[in-house]
C-alpha positions as CSV (number, residue, x, y, z in Angstrom):
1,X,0.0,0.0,0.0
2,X,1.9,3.5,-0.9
3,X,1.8,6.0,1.0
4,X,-0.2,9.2,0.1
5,X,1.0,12.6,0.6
6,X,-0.8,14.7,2.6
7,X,-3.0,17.4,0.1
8,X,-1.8,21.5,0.8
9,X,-4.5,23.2,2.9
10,X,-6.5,25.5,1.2
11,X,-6.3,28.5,0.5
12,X,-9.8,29.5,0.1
13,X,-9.8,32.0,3.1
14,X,-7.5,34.2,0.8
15,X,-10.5,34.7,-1.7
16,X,-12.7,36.6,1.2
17,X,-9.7,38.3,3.3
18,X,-9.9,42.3,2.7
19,X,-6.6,42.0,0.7
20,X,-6.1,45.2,-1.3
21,X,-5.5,43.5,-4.3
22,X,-8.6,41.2,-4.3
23,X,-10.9,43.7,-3.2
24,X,-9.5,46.0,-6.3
25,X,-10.1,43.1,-8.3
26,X,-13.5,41.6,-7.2
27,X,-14.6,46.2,-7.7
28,X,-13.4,45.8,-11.6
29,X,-15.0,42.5,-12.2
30,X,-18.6,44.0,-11.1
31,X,-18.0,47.1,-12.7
32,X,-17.2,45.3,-16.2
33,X,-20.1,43.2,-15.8
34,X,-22.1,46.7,-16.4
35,X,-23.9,46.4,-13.3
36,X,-23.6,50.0,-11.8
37,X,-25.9,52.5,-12.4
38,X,-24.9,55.1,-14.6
39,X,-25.4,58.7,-12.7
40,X,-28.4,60.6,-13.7
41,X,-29.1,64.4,-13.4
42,X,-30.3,65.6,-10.4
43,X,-33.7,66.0,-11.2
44,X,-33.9,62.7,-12.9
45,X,-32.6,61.3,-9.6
46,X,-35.1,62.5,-7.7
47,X,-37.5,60.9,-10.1
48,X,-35.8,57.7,-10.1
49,X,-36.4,57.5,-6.6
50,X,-39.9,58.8,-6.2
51,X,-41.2,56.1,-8.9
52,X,-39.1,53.9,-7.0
53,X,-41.5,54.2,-3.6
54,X,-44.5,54.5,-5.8
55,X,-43.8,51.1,-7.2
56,X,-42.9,49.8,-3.8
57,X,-46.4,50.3,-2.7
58,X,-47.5,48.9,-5.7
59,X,-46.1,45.5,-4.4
60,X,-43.3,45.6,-7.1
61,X,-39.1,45.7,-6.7
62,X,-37.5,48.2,-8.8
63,X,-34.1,48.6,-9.9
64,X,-32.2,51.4,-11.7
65,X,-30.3,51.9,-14.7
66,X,-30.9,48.6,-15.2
67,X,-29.2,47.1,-18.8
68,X,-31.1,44.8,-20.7
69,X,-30.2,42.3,-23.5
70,X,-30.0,44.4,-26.0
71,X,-27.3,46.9,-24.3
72,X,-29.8,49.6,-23.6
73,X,-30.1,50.9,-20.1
74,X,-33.4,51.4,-18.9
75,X,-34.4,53.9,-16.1
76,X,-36.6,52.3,-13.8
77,X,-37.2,48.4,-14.1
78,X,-39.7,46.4,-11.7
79,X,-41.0,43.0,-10.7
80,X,-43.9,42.1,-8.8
81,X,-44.7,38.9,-7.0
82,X,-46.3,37.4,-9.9
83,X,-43.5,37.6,-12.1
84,X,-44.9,40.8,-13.7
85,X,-41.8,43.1,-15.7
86,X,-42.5,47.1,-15.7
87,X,-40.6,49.4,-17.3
88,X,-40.1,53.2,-16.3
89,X,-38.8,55.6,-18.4
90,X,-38.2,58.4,-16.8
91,X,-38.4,61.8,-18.4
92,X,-37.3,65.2,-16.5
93,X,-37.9,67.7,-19.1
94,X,-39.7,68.0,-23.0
95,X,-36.1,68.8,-24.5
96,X,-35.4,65.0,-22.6
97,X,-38.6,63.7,-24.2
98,X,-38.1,64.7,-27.8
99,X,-34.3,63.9,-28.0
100,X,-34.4,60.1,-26.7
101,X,-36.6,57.7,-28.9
102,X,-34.6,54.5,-27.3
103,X,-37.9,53.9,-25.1
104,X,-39.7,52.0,-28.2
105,X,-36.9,48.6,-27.9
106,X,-38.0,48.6,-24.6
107,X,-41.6,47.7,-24.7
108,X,-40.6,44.1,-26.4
109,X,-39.0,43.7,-22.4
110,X,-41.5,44.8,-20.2
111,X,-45.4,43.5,-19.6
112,X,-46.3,47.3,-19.3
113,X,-44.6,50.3,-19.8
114,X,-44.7,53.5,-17.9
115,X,-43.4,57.1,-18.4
116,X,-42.4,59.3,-15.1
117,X,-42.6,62.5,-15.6
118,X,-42.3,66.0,-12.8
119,X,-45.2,67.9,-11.8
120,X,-44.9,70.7,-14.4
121,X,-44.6,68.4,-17.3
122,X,-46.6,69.0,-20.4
123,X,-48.4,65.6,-20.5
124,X,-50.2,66.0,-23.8
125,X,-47.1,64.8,-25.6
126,X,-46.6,61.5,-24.2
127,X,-48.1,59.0,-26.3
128,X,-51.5,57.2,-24.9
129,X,-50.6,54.0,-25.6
130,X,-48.3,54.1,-22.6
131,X,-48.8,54.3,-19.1
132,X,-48.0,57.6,-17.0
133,X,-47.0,58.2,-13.3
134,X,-46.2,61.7,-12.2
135,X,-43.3,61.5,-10.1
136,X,-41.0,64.3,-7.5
137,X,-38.7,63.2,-4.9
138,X,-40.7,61.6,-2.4
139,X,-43.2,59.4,-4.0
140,X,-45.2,59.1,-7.6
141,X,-49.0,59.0,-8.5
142,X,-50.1,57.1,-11.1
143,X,-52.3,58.9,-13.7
144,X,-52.3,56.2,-16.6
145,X,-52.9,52.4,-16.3
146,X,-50.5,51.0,-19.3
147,X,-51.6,48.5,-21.1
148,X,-51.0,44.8,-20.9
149,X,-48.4,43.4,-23.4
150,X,-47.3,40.0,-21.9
151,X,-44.2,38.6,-22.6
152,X,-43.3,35.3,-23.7
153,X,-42.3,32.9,-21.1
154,X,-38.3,32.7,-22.5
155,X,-37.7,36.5,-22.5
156,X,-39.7,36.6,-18.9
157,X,-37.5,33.7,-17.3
158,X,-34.3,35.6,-19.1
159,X,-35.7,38.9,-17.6
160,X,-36.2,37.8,-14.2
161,X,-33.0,35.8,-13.9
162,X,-31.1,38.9,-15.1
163,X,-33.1,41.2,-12.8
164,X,-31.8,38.7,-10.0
165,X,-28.4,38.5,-11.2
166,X,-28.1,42.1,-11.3
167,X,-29.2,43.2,-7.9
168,X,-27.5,40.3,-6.0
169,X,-24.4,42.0,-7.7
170,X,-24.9,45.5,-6.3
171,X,-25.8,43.9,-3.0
172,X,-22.3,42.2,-2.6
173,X,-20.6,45.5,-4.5
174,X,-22.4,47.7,-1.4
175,X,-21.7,45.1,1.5
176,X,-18.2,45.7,-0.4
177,X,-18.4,49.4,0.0
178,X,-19.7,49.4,3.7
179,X,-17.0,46.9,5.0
180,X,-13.9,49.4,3.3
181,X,-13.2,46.4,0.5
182,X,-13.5,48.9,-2.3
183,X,-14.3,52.4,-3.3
184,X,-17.9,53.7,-5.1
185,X,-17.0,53.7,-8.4
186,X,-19.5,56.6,-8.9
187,X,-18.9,59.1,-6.2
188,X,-20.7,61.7,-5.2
C-alpha cells in the first residue's frame, strides 16, 4: 500500500480576506459586468427614486439603470410577486422627451410600460398608448394604467434571472463598500 502525501491546505480564506488587491479586483469584475448605475441628473434622480417608492407600494421591486439584453439601459425596471416586468422611463424635461426615442426597444421587455414624468410636465405629448406616473422626490401618483403586453415565457424567465443576477451583484458590491473592501465607483 503507498503512502499518500498529505494534500496542501486550502487556500480558500485568501478569496474573502480584505486584501487590497482582491478587493481591487473583485470592484473591476462588477464594474465590467455593467452592473452599476450610470449617474443621472439631479432631477432625474429625484424621479428615479420617487417612482421607485411609488412602485414599492405597488407591491413591485425596482431597480435602476438597469441594462437589458439588447445593451440599452433602462431607467426604472420592476418585478412584482407574480412575475410581472414594468418598465419606467423616466423623463425630467420635453427637450429630454423629444431627443431620446430609445424607449420603443424597450416595450418588447416589459409587460407594461410606464413614463415618469415631474409635476410641471406638459403631459399632452406623451403617447396614450403608454402608461403615465407623475413623479417628484418623495413618491409618484399614477395617472395612466398602461396597457397589458405580456411577454413570452423565455424572455420573462431571461428577464427575471437577469433582474436577479443584477441586484444580487450591487448587493455584494455595497456590502463591499460598507466593510472598506472597495471604493464607489460613482462618487458623489
Amino acid at each position: 500500500m503507498s503512502r499518500r502525501r498529505p494534500l496542501a491546505p486550502m487556500r480558500w480564506f485568501r478569496l474573502w480576506s480584505p486584501d487590497a488587491a482582491v478587493a481591487a479586483n473583485t470592484c473591476r469584475r462588477m464594474s465590467a459586468a455593467g452592473d452599476d448605475p450610470v449617474p443621472l441628473g439631479p432631477l432625474a434622480q429625484l424621479l428615479t427614486r420617487g417612482v421607485g417608492r411609488a412602485l414599492r407600494d405597488f407591491g413591485y421591486v425596482s431597480l435602476s439603470e438597469f441594462t437589458l439584453r439588447s445593451r440599452r439601459r433602462v431607467d426604472v425596471i420592476a418585478l412584482n410577486h407574480s412575475g410581472a416586468i414594468a418598465i419606467v422611463e423616466v423623463k425630467s424635461s420635453i427637450e429630454d422627451f423629444r431627443a431620446d426615442h430609445k424607449w420603443r426597444d424597450y416595450r418588447a421587455y416589459c409587460d407594461r410600460f410606464y413614463f415618469a414624468v415631474p409635476p410641471d410636465f406638459p403631459r399632452q405629448v406623451l403617447p396614450e398608448d403608454c402608461g403615465l406616473w407623475v413623479a417628484d422626490a418623495y413618491g409618484a401618483v399614477l395617472r395612466r394604467e398602461a396597457p397589458l403586453q405580456p411577454l413570452n415565457a423565455t424572455r420573462r424567465r431571461s428577464q427575471i434571472l437577469r433582474f436577479a443576477q443584477t441586484a444580487a451583484r450591487r448587493l455584494a458590491r455595497t456590502s463591499e463598500i460598507a466593510k472598506g473592501m472597495c471604493k464607489p465607483s460613482n462618487p458623489v
